[in-house]
Backbone as CSV, one residue per row, in Angstrom:
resi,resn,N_x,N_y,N_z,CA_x,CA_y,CA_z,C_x,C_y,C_z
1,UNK,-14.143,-26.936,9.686,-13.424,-26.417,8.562,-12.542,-25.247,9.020
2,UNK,-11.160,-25.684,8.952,-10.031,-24.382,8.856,-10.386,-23.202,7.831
3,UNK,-10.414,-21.746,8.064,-10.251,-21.070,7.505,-8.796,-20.433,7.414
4,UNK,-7.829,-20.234,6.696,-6.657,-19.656,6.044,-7.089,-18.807,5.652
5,UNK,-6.941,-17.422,6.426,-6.733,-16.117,6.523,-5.060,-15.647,5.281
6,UNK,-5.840,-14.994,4.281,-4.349,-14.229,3.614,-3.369,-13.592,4.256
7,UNK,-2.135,-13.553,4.130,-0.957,-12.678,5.160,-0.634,-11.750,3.946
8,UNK,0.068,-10.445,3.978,0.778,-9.649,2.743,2.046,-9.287,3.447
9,UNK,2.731,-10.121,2.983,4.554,-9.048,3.401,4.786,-8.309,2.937
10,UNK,5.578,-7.280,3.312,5.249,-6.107,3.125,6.747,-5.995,1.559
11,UNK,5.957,-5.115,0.888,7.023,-5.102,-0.669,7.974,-4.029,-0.664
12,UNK,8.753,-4.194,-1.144,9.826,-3.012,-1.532,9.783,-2.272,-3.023
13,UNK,9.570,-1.299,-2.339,9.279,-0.386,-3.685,10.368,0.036,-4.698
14,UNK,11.296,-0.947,-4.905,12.529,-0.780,-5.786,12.467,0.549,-6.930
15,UNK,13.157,1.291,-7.426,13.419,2.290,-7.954,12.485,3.288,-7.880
16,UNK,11.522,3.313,-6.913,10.579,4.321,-6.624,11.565,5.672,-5.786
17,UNK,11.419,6.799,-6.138,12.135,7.917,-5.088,11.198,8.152,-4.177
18,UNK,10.111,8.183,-4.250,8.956,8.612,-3.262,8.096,7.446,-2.207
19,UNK,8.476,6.261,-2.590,7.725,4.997,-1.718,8.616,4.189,-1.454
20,UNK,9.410,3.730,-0.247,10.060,2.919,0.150,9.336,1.498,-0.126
21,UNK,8.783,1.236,0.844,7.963,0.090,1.025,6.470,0.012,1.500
22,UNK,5.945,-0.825,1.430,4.217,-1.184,1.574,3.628,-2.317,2.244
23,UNK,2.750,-2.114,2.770,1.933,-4.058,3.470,0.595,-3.631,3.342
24,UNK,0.098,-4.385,2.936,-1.340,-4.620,3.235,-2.419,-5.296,4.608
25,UNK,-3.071,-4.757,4.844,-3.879,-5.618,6.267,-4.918,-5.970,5.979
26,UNK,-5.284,-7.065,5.444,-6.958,-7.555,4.995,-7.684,-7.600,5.989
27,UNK,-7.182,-7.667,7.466,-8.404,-7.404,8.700,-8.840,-5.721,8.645
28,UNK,-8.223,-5.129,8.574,-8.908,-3.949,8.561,-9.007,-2.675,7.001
29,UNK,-8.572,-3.528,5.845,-8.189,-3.105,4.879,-7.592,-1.561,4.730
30,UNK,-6.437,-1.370,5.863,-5.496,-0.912,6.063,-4.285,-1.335,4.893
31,UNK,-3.657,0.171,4.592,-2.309,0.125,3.492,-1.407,0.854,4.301
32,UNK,-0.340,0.605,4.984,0.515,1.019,5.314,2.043,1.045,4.652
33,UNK,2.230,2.652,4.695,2.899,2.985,3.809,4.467,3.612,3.978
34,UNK,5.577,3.112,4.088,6.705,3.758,4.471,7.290,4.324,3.492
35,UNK,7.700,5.953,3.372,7.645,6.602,2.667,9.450,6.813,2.190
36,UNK,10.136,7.449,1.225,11.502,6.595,1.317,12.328,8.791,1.772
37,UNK,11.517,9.440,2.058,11.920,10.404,3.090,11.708,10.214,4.563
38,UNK,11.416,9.163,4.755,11.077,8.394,6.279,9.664,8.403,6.797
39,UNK,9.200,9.306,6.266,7.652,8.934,6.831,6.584,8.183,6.661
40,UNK,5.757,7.643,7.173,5.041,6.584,6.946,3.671,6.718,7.607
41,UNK,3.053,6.000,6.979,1.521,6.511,7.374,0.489,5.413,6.812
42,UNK,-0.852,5.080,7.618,-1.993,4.777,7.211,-2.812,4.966,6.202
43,UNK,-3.471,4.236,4.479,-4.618,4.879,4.250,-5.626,3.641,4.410
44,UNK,-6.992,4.518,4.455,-7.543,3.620,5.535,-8.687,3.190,4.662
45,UNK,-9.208,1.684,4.576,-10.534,1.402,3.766,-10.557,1.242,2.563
46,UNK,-8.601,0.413,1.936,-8.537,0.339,0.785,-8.751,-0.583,0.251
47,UNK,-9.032,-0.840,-0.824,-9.877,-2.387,-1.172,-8.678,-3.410,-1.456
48,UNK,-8.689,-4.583,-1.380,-7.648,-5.767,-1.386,-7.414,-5.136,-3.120
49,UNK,-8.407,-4.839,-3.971,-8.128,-5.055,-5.472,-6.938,-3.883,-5.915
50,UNK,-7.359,-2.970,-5.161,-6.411,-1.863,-5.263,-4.746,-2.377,-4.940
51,UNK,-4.657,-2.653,-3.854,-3.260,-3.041,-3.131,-2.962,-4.373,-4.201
52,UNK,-3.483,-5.126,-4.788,-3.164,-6.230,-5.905,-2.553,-5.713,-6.971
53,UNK,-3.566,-4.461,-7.538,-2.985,-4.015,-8.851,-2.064,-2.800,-8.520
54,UNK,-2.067,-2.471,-7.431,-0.315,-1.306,-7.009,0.965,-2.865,-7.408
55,UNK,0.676,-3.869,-6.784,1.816,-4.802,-6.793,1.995,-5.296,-8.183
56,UNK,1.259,-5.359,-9.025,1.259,-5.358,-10.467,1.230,-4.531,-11.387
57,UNK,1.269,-3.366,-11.029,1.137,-2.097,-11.956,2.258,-1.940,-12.826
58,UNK,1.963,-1.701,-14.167,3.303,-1.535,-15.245,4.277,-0.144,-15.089
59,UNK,2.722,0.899,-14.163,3.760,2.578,-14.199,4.612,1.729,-12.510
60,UNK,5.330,3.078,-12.143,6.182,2.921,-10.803,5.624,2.902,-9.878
61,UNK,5.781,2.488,-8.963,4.634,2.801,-7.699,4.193,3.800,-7.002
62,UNK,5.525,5.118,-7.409,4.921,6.353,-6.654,4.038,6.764,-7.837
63,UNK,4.059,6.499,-9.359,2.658,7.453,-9.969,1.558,6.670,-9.572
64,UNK,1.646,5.036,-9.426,0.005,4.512,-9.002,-0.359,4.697,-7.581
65,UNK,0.564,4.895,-6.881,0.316,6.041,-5.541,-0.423,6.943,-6.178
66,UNK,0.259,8.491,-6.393,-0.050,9.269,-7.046,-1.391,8.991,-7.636
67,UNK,-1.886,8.581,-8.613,-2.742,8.188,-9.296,-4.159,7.431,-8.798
68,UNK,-3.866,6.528,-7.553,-4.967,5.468,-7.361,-5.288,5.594,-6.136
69,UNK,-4.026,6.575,-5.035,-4.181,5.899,-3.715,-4.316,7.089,-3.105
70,UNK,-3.478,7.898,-3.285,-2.659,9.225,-2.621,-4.012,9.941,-2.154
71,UNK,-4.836,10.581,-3.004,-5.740,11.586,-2.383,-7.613,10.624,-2.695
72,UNK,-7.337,9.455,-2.602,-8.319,9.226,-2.864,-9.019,8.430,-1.509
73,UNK,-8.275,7.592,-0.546,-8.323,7.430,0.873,-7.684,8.312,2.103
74,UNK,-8.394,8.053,2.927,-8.057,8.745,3.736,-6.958,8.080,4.797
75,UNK,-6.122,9.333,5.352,-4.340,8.902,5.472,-4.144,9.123,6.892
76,UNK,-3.537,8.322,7.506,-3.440,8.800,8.733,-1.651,8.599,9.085
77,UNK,-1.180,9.801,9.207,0.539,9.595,9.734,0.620,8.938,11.154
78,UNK,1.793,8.340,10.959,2.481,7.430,11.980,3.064,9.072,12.664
């Protein structure tokens, strides 16, 4: 039996000022985060459910940043 491993391309954070873009890594439930002042960074040990409902969230993505992600994992800069 094949197992099919999930892939996440990485999203564009359209009208966000504070989050460029995003990917998810289900091998190490890694969120990597490119920031739209250029910086970008690791948070580390985030759950697949989290990174699902950032991609579905009704607020913008920098408040469910803000809100869900920002100080609640731990971040590691590129």
């Amino acid at each position: 039996m094949t197992v099919v491993k999930e892939t996440f391309q990485p999203i564009q954070a359209r009208g966000s000022s504070h989050i460029a873009r995003f990917q998810f890594d289900p091998e190490t439930d890694t969120l990597h985060v490119w920031f739209a002042g250029g910086d970008e960074g690791d948070y580390l040990n985030v759950p697949v459910a989290v990174y699902r409902a950032w991609t579905q969230a009704s607020e913008s993505f920098g408040k469910y940043w803000v809100r869900h992600i920002k100080d609640r994992y731990a971040y590691v800069g590129a």
